[in-house]
N, C-alpha and C positions, 0 to 999 in steps of 0.2 A: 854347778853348771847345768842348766837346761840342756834337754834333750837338742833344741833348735842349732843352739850354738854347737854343744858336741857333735854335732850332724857339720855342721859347715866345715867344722877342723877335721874330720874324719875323710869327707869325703873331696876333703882338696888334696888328702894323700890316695885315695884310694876307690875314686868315685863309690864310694857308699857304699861299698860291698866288702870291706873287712873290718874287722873290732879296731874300734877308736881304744887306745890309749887313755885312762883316766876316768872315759866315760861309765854311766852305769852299767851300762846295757850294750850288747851288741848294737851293729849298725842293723838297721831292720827296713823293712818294706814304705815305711814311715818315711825314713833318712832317705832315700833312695826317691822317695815322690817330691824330695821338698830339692833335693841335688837337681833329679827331670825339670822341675818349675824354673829351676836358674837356667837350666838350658834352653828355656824355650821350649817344652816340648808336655803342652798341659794333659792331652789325650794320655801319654802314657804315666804322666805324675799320677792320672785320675786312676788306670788302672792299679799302679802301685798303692793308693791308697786303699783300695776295694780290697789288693790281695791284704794286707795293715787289717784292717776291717775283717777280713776272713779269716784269720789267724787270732786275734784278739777282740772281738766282739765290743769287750768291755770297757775299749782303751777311744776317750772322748777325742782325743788331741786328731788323731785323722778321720776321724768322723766330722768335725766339725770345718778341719781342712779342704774333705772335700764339698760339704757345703759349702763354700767360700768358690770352691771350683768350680762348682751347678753355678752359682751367682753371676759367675764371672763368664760364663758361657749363655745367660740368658737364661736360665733355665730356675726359675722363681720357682716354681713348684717342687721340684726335688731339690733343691734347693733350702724351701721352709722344713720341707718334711724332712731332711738330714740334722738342720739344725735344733727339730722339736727329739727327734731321737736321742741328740746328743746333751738336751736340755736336759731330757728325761732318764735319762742314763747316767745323769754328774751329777755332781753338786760343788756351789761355790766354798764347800764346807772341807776343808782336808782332812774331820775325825769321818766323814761319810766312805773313804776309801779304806779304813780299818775299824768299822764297825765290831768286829769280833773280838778288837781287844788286843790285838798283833800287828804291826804293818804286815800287808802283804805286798805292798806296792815300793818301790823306791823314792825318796824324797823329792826325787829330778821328775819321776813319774807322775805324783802326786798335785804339784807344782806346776806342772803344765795340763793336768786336768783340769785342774782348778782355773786355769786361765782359760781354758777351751772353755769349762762352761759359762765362764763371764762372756765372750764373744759370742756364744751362740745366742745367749739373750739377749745383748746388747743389738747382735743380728736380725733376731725375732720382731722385737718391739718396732724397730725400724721399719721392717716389711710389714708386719699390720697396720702400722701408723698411717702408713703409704694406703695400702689396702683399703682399711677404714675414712680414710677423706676421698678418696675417688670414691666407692661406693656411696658416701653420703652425697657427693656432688652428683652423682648420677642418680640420684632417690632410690638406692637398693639400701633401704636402710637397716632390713636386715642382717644384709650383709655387713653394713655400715657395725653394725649394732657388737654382732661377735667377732668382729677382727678388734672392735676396742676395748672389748669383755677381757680378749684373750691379752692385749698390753698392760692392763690392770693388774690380771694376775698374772704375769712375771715383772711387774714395774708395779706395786701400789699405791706408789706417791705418782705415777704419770700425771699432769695439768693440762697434758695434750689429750691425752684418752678421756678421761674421766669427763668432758665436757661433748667430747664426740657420741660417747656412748650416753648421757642424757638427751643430748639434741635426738639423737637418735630412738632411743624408749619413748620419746615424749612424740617423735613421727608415726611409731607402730602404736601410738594409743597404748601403750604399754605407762600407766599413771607410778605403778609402785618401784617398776625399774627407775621409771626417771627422777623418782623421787630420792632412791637411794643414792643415785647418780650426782644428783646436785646437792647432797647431804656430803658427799664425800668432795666433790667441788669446792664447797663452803669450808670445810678443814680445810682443806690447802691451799684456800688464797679467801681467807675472809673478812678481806678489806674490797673485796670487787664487788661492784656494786653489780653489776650484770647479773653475777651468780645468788647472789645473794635475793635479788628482785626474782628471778629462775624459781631459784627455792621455794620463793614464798606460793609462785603459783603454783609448784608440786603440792606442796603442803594444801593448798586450797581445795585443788583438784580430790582429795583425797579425804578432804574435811576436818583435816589435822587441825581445827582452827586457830588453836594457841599457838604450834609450831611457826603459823604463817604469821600471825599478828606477831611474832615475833622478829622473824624474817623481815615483815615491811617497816615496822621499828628500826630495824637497823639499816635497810633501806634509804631510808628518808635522813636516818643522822650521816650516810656517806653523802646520801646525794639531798638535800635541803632544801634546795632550788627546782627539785623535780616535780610538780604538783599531782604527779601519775602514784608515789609512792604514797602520799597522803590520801588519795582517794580510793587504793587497793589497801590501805590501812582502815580507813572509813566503813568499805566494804564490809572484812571481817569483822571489825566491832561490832557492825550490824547483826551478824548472822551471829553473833554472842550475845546478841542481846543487852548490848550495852551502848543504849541508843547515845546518849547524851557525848560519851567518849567519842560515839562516831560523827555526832555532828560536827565537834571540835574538827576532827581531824578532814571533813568534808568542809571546812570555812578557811581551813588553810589552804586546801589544795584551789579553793576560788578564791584565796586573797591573793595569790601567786598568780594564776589564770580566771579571771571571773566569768569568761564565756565557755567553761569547763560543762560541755552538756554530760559530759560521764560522773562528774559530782553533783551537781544540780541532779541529773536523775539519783543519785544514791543519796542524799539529802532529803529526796523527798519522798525515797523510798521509805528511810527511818521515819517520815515523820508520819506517813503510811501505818505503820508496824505501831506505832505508839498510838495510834488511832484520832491523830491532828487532821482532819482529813481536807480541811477549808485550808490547813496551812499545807500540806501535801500539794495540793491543787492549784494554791498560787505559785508555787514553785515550778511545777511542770507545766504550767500555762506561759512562765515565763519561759520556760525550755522551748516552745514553740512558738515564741517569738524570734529564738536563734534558729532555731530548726526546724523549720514546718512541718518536713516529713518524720520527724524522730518517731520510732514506732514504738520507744518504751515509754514515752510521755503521751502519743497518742492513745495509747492502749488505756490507760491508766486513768485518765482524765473518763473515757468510754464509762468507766467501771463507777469510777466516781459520781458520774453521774445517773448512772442506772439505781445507785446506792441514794441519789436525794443529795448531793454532796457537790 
């Protein structure tokens, strides 16, 4: 029998103020707050829970009650902070309440810790989740950034957080946050192509080159029809130096889109690098026949032809 229940049959004989029959434990300050809540009457449930809390320190179950109480009265900040106390005071683990080898606690005790501390994280993650999207909607992305740091680590499989908290690293110019962010992304959902294209530009940003050629590989087999994945695959090939690969992958992404000015200029960047320079040049002469103003193809042709070329 939970404490909860033993409180309800207790204090329908005796509003909460004498020993339940059966139950573990006297009726207590605890029984007594949760009897006030039925009554209507939360101000003094909340003081009953405080005196709960003054008298056992150690005991999560009205700790975390009266967070539910701050919640319920609007009061979010004491509120998180009751619930991170009670996080940090418990554990979902029943051998954490007799670490020494002995119960010290009663099994009804135990049991309803244990449930306390499932609800205060279940609690937590909610209010930073909450936390974390309005900050990021309002561009406080720092803020943004550790209210979804802090869901992570009480949720590690989160698929809400762990995309917050990249968008977010990848806002403060923070390159290796966001990279670990959408590494952890890509585990838990890596058949999305979104996260997965994400990655590849963490990985890039960071010069990871194989991580991202790898990333835009899988990229382009979700998504086939994208011609942006074949030409951020092109891309990297280039910068490995592995010109020939890259052109491949820059004639797919223009057999899909052939007025593709971001392949055509990386096309003729490789042929650039390979030191094709007449064929380079026909390439980016045709880029400014689609785009007059393109200034990577104007620039480049400038150069070329400073070069004799």
């Amino acid at each position: 029998m939970t404490r909860r229940l033993s409180t309800m049959l207790c204090l329908a004989l005796a509003l909460g103020l004498a020993a339940c029959a059966g139950s573990q434990r006297k009726v207590s300050q605890y029984d007594l707050a949760l009897y006030l809540q039925g009554q209507g009457k939360p101000d003094e449930a909340m003081q009953a829970l405080q005196r709960s809390l003054a008298i056992d320190p150690d005991d999560p179950t009205p700790r975390e009650a009266l967070a539910q109480a701050y919640d319920k009265k609007g009061w979010r900040t004491q509120a998180v902070e009751a619930w991170e106390q009670t996080v940090q005071r418990s554990s979902d683990d029943p051998n954490y309440y007799s670490s020494d080898g002995k119960a010290t606690r009663s099994q009804a005790w135990i049991g309803d810790a244990v449930d306390a501390h499932k609800r205060a994280v279940a609690a937590l993650v909610r209010c930073y989740l909450e936390a974390a999207d309005t900050a990021f909607k309002g561009a406080r992305f720092d803020d943004a950034a550790k209210a979804a740091k802090r869901v992570t680590e009480l949720d590690v499989d989160n698929a809400t957080a762990w995309p917050l908290l990249a968008k977010s690293d990848k806002k403060l110019k923070d390159g290796q946050g966001a990279y670990d962010a959408w590494k952890r992304c890509a585990d838990l959902a890596p058949k999305d192509p979104d996260t997965i294209k994400e990655l590849g530009f963490a990985a890039f940003g960071l010069t990871k080159l194989d991580e991202a050629e790898d990333a835009f590989k899988r990229y382009t087999a979700l998504q086939p029809a994208d011609p942006k994945g074949y030409n951020n695959q092109g891309t990297v090939l280039a910068q490995l130096n592995r010109f020939a690969e890259s052109q491949a992958s820059f004639d797919k992404a223009l057999a899909i889109q052939p007025d593709m000015v971001a392949a055509l200029n990386g096309k003729a960047t490789a042929y650039y690098y390979q030191k094709r320079y007449d064929t380079a040049r026909t390439v980016w002469a045709h880029v400014l026949e689609l785009s007059p103003d393109d200034p990577t193809a104007t620039e480049n042709i400038a150069t070329l032809t400073k070069m004799g070329y």
